[in-house]
C-alpha positions in Angstrom: 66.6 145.1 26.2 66.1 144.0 29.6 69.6 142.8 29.9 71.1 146.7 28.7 68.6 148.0 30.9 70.4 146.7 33.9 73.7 147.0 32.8 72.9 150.6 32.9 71.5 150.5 36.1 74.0 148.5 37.8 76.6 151.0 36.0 75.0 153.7 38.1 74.9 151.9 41.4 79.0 151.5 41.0 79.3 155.1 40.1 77.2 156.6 43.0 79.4 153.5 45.1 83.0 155.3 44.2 81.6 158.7 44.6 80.7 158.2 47.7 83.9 156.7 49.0 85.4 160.2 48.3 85.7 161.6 51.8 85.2 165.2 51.6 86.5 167.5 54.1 83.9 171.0 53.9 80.7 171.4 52.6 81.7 174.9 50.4 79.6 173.7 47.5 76.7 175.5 48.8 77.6 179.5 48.4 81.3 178.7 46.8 83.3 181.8 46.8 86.1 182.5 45.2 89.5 183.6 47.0 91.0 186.2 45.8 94.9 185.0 44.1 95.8 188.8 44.0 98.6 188.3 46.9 100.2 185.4 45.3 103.9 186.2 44.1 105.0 183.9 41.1 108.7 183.0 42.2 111.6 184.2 40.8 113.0 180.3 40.2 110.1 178.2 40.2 112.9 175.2 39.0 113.4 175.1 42.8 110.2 173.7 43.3 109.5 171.8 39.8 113.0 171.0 38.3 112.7 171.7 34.9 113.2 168.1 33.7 109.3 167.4 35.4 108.4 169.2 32.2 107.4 167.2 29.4 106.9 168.8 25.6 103.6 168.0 24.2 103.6 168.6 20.2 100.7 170.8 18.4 98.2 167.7 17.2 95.2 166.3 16.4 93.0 163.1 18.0 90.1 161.5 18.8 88.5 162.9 22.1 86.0 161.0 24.0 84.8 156.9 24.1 85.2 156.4 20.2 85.8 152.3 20.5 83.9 150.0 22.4 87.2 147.3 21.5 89.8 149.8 22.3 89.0 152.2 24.8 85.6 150.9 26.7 86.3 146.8 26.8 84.0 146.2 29.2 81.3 148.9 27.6 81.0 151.0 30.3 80.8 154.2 28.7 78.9 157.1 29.9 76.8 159.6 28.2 79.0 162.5 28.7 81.2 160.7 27.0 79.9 160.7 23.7 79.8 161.8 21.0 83.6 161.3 20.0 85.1 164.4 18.1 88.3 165.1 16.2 90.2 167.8 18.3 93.2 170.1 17.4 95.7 171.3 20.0 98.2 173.8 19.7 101.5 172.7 21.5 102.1 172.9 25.5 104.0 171.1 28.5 102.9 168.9 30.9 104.1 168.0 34.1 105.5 164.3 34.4 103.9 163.8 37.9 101.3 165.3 39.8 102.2 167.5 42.8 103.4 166.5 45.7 102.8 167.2 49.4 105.9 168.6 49.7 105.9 170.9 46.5 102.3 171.6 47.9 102.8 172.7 51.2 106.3 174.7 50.8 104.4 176.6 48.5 101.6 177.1 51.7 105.1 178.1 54.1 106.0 180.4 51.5 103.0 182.2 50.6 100.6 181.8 53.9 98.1 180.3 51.9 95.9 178.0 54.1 97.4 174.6 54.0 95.1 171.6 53.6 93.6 170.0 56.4 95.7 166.8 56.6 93.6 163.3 55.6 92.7 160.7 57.3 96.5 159.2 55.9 98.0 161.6 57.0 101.1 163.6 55.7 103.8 161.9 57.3 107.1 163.3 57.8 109.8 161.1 55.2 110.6 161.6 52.4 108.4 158.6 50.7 105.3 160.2 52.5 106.2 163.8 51.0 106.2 162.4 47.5 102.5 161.6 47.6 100.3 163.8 45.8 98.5 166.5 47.1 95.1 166.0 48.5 92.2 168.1 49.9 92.8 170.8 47.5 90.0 173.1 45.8 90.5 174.6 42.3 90.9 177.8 44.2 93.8 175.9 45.8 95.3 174.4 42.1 95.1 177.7 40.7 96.8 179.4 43.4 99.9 177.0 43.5 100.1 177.0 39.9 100.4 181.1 39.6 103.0 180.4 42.1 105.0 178.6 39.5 104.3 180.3 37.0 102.1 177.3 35.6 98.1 176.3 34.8 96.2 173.8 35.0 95.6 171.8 31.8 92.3 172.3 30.0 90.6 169.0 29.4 91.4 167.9 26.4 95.1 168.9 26.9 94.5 166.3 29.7 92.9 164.1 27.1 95.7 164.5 24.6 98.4 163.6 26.8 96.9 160.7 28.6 96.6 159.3 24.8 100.6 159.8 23.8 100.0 163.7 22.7 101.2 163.8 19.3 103.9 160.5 20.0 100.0 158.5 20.4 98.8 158.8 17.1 100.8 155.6 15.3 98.4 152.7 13.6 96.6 150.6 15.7 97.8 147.0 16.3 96.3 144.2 18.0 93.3 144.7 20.6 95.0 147.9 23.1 92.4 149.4 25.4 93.3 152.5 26.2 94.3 153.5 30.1 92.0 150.3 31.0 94.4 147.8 30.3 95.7 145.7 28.9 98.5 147.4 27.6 100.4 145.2 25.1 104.0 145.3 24.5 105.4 143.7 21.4 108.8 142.3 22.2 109.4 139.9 18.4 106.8 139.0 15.5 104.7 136.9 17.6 105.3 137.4 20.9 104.3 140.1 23.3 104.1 140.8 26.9 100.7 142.2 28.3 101.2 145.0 31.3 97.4 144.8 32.9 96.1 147.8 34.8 98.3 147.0 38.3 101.1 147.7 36.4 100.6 151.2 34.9 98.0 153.0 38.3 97.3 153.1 41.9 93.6 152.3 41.8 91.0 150.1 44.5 92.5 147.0 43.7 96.0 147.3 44.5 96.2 150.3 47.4 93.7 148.7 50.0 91.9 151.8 49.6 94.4 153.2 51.6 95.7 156.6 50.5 97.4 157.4 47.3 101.1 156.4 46.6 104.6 158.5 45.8 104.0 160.1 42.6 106.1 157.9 39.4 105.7 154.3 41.2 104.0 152.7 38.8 105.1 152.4 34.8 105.1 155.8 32.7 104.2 153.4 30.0 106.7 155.0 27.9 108.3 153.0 24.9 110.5 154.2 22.1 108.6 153.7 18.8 110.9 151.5 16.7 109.3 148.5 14.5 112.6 147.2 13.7 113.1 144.6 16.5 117.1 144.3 15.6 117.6 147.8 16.4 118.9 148.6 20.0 116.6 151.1 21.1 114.7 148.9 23.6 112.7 149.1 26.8 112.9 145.8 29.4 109.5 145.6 30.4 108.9 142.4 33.2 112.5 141.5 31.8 111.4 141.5 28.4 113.1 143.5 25.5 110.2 145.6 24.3 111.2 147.2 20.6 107.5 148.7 19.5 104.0 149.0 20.7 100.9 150.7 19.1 98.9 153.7 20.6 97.8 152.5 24.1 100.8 153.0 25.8 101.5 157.1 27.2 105.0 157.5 25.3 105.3 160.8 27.1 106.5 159.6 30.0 103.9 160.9 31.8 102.9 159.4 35.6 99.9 158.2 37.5 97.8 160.0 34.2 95.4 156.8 35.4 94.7 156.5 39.3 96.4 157.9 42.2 94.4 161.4 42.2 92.1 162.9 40.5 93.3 165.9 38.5 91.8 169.3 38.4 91.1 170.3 35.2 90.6 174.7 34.0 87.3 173.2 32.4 83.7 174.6 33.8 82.3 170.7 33.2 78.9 170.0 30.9 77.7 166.5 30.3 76.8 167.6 27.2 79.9 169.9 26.0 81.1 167.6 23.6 78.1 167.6 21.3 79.5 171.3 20.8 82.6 171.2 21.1 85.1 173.3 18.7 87.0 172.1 17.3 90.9 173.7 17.6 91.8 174.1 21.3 87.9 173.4 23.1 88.3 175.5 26.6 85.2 174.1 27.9 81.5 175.7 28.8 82.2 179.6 29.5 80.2 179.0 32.8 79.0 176.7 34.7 78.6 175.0 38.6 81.2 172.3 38.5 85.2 171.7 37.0 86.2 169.2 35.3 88.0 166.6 37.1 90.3 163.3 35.3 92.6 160.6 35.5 90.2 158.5 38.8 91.7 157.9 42.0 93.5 155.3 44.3 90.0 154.4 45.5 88.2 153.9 41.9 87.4 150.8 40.4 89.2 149.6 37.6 86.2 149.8 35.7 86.3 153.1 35.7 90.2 153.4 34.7 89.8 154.7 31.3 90.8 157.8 29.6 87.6 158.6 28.4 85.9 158.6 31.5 85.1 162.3 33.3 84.2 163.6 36.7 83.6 167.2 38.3 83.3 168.8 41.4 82.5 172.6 42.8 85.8 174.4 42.3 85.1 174.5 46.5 85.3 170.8 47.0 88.0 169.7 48.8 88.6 165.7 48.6 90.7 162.8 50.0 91.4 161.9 46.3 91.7 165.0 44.1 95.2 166.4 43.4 97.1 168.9 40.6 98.7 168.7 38.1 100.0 171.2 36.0 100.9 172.8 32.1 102.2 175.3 31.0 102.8 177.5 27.1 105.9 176.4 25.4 
């Protein structure tokens, strides 16, 4: 009893740790208002800005939301309470952009529009290409919202997040072998017996492995991706660490989907409750119809691995403005 006790406690000394490693750049939270999005023009050809092969198809499906395995999704049993309890889900069908947006997506859209641009971080913007491709930082949900209208996009609703971070509707094969779920590690079957394990460094930009530096360009690290095939003579492959990888089970994202894990945080439409999930409906959960706080997901280049999971959830005042909080986007199909 006394041992859980301080695993708990130690759990919340690490949280309070990471959060405050976030360095905000206002204080909004206090008396948040809402800008008005009135004046924003959706463009004509938003595939100027988001090429249209950014957008993924996510199929109409069904999964597990929340920490339902210690094994598989919570190795080290670091669950949190807002977490639980684990509830079947139902989505209808949507897309999903493969990377989160960019500083250059971000700020032509700021150019364009005369929105207020972001004040710049403590990294900096930079002015190459490379730099440009990092995600957008010190953005509100006002500021997500606004971009998205401009467009002609949303923000995903959590467990649309949820959902894709698992596979979406490509995620829902049998189990095999021990796969944790986001956490790592990922494991890659490549014959009968043998199989290649793809730890956490491979797959996000997290506190280990960006010298809690900045975020990285957006699609860096492994989608994950792998075509489905259990027949190991077929020629459908993926080289993974130069092995031939023919089938995996559920852990990995075969959406092709980037930086889902690490890099930014992701602003989520959700108002956040700790304890939504005990109420949750169950086709196409929008979240609380009020509340103080959005959802956030996905952890940042400054989180600890421990916290790395697709379970785990955050939130901020829609005002907040971080050093680790980005966008990305959905849309209907």
């Amino acid at each position: 009893m006394m041992k859980s006790r301080y695993q708990i406690i130690f759990s919340c000394v690490v949280l309070a740790f990471a959060l405050s490693q976030c360095k905000k750049t206002n204080t909004e939270d206090s008396g948040c208002v809402a800008p008005s999005l009135d004046n924003i023009v959706p463009l004509a050809n938003p595939t100027t800005i988001v090429p249209a092969t950014d957008w993924i198809k996510v199929e109409s499906g069904e999964f597990t939301m929340g920490n339902f395995s210690t094994k598989r999704d919570d190795p080290k049993n670091e669950k949190q309470p807002d977490e639980l309890p684990a509830h079947k889900v139902s989505l209808d069908g949507f897309y999903i952009s493969k990377y989160q947006v960019t500083m250059k997506q971000y700020l032509a859209f700021c150019d364009a529009t005369g929105w207020p641009k972001p004040q710049e971080p403590y990294f900096k913007w930079g002015k190459t290409a490379d730099s440009l491709n990092r995600p957008i930082v010190n953005v509100s949900w006002y500021d997500a919202k606004a971009y998205a209208k401009w467009v002609g996009a949303r923000l995903l609703t959590e467990a649309e997040w949820e959902y894709a971070a698992r596979g979406g509707h490509l995620g829902s094969a049998p189990a095999v072998d021990t796969m944790y779920l986001s956490g790592g590690p990922y494991t890659y079957y490549t014959g009968a017996e043998k199989s290649t394990k793809i730890d956490l460094t491979s797959l996000a930009w997290f506190r280990d492995n960006t010298s809690n530096q900045g975020p990285k360009p957006v699609g860096t690290k492994e989608s994950g991706r792998v075509d489905k095939n259990d027949d190991v003579s077929a020629t459908k492959y993926l080289t993974v660490k130069g092995e031939k990888v023919y089938n995996a089970g559920p852990g990995d994202n075969r959406l092709e989907t980037y930086d889902m894990i690490g890099n930014v945080w992701e602003w989520c439409e959700d108002w956040y409750d700790k304890d939504y999930y005990k109420n949750s409906p169950a086709s196409n959960p929008k979240g609380p119809q009020n509340g103080l706080n959005r959802v956030i997901r996905g952890q940042a280049w400054n989180s600890l691995k421990e916290y790395c999971r697709v379970a785990n959830r955050g939130s901020f005042s829609p005002c907040s403005k971080y050093d680790n909080v980005g966008i990305r986007l959905a849309k209907p199909l």
